[in-house]
N, C-alpha and C positions, 0 to 999 in steps of 0.2 A: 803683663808679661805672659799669663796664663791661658790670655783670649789669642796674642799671636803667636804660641807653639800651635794651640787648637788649628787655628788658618792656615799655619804651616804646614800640619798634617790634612788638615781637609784638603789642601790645594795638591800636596803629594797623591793622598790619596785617590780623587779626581783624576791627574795623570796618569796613573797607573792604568787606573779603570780605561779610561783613552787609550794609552797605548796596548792592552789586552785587545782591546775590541778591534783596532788596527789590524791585530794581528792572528783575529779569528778567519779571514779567508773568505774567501768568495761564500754566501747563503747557498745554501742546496739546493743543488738544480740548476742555481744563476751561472754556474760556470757554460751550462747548456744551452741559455737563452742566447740568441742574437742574431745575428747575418754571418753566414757562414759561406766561403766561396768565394767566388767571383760572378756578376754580371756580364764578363766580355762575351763574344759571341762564339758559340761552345763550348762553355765551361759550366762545372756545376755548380750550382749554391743554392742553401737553405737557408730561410727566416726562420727560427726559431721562437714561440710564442713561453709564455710563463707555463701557461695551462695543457701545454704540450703538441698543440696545434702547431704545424710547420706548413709552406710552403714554398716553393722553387721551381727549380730546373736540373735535369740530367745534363745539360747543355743540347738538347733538343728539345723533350718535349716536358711540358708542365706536370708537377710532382707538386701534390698536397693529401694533407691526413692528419692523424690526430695520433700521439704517442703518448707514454709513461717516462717520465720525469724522475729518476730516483740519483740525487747526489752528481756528479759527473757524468753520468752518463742520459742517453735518450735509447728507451725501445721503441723503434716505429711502429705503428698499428700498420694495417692493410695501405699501401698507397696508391693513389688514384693516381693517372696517369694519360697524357694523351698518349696516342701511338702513332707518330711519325713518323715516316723514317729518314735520317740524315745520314750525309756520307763524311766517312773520318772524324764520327765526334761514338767515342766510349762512353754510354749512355748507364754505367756501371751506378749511379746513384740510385737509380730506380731498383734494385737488386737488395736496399741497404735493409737489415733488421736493426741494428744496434749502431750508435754512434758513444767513443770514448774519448771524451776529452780531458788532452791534459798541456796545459800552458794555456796557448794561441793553438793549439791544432786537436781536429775531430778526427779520429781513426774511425771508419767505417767498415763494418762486418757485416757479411750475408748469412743468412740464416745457418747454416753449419759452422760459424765466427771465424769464420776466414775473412782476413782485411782485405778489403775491395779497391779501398785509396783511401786520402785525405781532406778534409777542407781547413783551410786555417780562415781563422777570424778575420771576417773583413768590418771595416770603417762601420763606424753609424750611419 
């Protein structure tokens, strides 16, 4: 009788542990990582790396670099960039210092953090 309360609490206390860790939240940083955007033609999106490496599109020309990773957010470092020039595509990515994510969506700010636009999280 004494061996299955023990099991009954080990097995309680097990779940618990499970359901805490459920409901510890996205790992720091991992809210930041992933494909951000769209691929249609003229639209912006970022790959987001673990290590803070990103690269994309303004929906014109090619955007990559290497950022700081703190919690939900990304600071972009300096971004490389082609410089094409397209007609009626807002090439406003390439402007971005800071991306804030919260759900499915990246708010994006330019260096004075004024919001420039959005990306929501796209597919794997």
């Amino acid at each position: 009788m004494l061996r299955q309360r023990r099991m009954h609490r080990l097995t309680a206390v097990a779940a618990a542990v499970l359901l805490l860790a459920g409901c510890a939240g996205t790992p720091s940083g991992q809210a930041v990582v992933g494909r951000w955007g769209s691929t249609s033609a003229g639209q912006p999106n970022l790959d987001i790396q673990n290590d803070g490496t990103f690269a994309g599109s303004d929906g014109c020309n090619t955007l990559s670099g290497k950022g700081q990773i703190d919690g939900d957010e990304i600071t972009f470092g300096p971004i490389a960039a082609t410089l094409m020039a397209c007609e009626n595509v807002d090439t406003w990515l390439g402007k971005a210092a800071t991306g804030n994510v919260s759900g499915d969506t990246m708010t994006v700010l330019d260096g004075s953090g004024s919001t420039i636009g959005t990306l929501k999280r796209s597919g794997a």
